[in-house]
Every structure is written in C-alpha cells, then in structure tokens.
Gaussian input, Z-matrix of N, CA and C with variables (Angstrom, degrees):
# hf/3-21g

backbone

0 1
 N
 C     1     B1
 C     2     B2     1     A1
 N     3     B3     2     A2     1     D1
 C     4     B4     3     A3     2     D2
 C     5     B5     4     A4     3     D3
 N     6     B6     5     A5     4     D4
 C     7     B7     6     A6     5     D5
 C     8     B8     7     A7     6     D6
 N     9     B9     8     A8     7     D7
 C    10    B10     9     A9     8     D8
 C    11    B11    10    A10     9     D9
 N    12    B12    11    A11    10    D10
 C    13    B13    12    A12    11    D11
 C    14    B14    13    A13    12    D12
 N    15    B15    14    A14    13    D13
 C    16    B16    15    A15    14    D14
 C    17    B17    16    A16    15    D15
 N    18    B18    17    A17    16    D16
 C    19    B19    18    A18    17    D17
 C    20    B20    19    A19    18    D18
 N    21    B21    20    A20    19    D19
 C    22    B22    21    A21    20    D20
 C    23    B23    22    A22    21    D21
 N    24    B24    23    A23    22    D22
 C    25    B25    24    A24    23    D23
 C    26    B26    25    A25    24    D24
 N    27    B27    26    A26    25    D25
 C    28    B28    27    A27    26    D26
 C    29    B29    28    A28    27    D27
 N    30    B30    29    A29    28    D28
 C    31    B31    30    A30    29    D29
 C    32    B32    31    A31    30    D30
 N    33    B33    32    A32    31    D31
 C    34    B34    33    A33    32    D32
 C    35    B35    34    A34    33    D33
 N    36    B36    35    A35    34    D34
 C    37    B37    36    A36    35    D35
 C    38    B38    37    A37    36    D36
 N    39    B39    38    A38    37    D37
 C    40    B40    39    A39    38    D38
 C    41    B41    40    A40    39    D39
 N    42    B42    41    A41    40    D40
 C    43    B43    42    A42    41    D41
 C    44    B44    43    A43    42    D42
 N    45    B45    44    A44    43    D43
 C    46    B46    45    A45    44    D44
 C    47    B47    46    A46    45    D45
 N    48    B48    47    A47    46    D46
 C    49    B49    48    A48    47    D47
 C    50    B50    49    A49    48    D48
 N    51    B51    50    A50    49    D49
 C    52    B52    51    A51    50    D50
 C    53    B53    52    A52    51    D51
 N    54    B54    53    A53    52    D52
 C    55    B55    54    A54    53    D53
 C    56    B56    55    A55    54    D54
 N    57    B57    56    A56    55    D55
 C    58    B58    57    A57    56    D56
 C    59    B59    58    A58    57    D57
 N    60    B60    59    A59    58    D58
 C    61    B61    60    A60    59    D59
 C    62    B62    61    A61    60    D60
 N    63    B63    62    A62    61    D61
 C    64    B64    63    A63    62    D62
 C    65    B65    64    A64    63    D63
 N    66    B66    65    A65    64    D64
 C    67    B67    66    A66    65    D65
 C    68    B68    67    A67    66    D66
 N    69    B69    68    A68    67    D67
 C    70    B70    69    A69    68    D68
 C    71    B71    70    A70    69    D69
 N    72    B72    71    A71    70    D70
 C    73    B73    72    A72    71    D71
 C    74    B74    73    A73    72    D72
 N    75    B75    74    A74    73    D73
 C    76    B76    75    A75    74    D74
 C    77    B77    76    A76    75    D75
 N    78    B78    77    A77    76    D76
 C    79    B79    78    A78    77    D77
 C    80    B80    79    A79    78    D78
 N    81    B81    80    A80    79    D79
 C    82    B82    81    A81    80    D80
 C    83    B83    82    A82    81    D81
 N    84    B84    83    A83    82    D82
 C    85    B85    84    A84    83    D83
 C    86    B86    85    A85    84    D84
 N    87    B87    86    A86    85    D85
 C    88    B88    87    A87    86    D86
 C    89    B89    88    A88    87    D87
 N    90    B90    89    A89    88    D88
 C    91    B91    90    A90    89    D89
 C    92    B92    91    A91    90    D90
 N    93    B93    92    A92    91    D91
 C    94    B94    93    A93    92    D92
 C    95    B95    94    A94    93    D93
 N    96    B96    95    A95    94    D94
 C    97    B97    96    A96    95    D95
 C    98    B98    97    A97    96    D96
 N    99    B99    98    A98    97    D97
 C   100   B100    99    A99    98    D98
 C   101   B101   100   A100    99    D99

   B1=1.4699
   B2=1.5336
   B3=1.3638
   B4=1.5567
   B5=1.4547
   B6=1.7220
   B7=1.6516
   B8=1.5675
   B9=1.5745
   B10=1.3698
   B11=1.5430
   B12=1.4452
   B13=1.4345
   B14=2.3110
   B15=1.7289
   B16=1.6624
   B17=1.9847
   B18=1.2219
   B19=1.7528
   B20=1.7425
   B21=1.1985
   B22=1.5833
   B23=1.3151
   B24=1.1250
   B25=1.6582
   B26=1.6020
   B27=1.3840
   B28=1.1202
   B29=1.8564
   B30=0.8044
   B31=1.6845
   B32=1.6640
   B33=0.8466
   B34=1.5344
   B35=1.6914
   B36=1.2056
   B37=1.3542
   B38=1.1782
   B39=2.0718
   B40=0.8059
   B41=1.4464
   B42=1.0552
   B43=1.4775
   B44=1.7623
   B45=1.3814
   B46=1.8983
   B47=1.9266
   B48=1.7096
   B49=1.2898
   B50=1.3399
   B51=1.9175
   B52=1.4463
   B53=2.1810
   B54=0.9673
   B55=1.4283
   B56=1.6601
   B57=1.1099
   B58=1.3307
   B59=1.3351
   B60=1.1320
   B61=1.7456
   B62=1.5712
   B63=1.6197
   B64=1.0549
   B65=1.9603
   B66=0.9458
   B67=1.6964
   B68=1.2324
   B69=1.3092
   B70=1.5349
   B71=1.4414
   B72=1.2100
   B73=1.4529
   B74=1.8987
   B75=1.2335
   B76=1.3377
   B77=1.7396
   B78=1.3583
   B79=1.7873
   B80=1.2500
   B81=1.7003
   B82=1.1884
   B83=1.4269
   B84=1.6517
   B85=1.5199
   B86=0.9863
   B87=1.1638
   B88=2.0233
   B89=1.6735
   B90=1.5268
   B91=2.1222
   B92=1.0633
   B93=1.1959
   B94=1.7467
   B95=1.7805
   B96=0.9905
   B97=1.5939
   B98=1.7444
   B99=1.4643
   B100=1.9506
   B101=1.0001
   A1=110.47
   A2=108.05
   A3=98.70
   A4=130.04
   A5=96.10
   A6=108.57
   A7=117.97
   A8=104.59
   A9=123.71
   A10=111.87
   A11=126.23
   A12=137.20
   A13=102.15
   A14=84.62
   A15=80.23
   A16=97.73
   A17=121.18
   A18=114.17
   A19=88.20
   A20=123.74
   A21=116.25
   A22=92.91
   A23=156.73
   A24=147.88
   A25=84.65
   A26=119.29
   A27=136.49
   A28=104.81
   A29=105.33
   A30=118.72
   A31=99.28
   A32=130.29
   A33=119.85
   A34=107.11
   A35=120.40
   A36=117.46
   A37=125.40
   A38=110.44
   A39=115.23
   A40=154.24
   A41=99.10
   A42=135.27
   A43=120.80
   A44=76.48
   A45=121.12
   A46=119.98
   A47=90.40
   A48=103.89
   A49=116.06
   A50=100.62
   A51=119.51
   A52=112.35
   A53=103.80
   A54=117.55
   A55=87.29
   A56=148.98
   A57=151.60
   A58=107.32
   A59=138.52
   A60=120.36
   A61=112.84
   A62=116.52
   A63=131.11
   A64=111.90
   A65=92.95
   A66=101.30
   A67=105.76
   A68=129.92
   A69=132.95
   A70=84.48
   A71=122.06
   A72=136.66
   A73=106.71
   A74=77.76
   A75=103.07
   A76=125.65
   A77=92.38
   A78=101.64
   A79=141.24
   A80=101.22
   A81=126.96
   A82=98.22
   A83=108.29
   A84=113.99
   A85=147.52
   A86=99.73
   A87=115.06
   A88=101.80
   A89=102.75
   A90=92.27
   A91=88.65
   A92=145.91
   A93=143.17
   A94=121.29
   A95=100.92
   A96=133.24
   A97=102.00
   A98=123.60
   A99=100.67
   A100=96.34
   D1=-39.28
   D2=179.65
   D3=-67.15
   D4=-27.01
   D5=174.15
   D6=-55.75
   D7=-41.76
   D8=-174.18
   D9=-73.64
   D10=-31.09
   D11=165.27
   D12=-58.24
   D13=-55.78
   D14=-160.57
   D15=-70.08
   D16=-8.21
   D17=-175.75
   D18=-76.53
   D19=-32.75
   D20=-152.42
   D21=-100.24
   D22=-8.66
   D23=-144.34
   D24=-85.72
   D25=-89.42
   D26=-156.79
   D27=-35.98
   D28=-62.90
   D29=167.18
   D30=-36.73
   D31=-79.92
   D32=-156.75
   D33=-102.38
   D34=4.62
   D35=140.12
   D36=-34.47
   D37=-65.29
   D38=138.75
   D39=-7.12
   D40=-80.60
   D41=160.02
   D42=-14.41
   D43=-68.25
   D44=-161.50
   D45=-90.71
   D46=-18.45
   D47=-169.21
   D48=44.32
   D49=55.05
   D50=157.41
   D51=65.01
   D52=34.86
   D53=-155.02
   D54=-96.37
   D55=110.76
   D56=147.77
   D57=-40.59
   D58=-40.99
   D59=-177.57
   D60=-76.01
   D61=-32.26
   D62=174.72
   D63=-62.55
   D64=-55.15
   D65=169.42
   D66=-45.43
   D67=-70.45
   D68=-149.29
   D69=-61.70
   D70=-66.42
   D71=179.14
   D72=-8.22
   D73=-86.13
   D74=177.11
   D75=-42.45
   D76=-37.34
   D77=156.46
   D78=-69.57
   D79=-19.63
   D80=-175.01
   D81=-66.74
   D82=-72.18
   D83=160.78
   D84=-16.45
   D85=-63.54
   D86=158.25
   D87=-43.17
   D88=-57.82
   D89=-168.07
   D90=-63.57
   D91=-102.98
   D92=-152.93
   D93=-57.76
   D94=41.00
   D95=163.59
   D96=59.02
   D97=38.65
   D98=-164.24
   D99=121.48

C-alpha cells in the first residue's frame, strides 16, 4: 500500500494542488480500481 500511495503522490499533488484530503482520496481510488 505504501508503494502504491508513494507511485500516485507526485501525480495528484499535482493534480490536487498538494491538498492532503484530495490525495488520500485519490489513493483510495487507485486501491479500489476508480
């Protein structure tokens, strides 16, 4: 899980304009495919 958090950070940092709720969010997604 952590690998899959640190592949996606940079991307929706981006993304998200570095927003911690948006990230987790966004990780969530990634595990349950979307």
């Amino acid at each position: 899980m952590a690998d899959l958090k640190e592949g996606t950070a940079p991307r929706d940092l981006r993304a998200m304009g570095t927003d911690p709720s948006a990230l987790a969010h966004a990780a969530r997604q990634e595990i349950h495919g979307g």
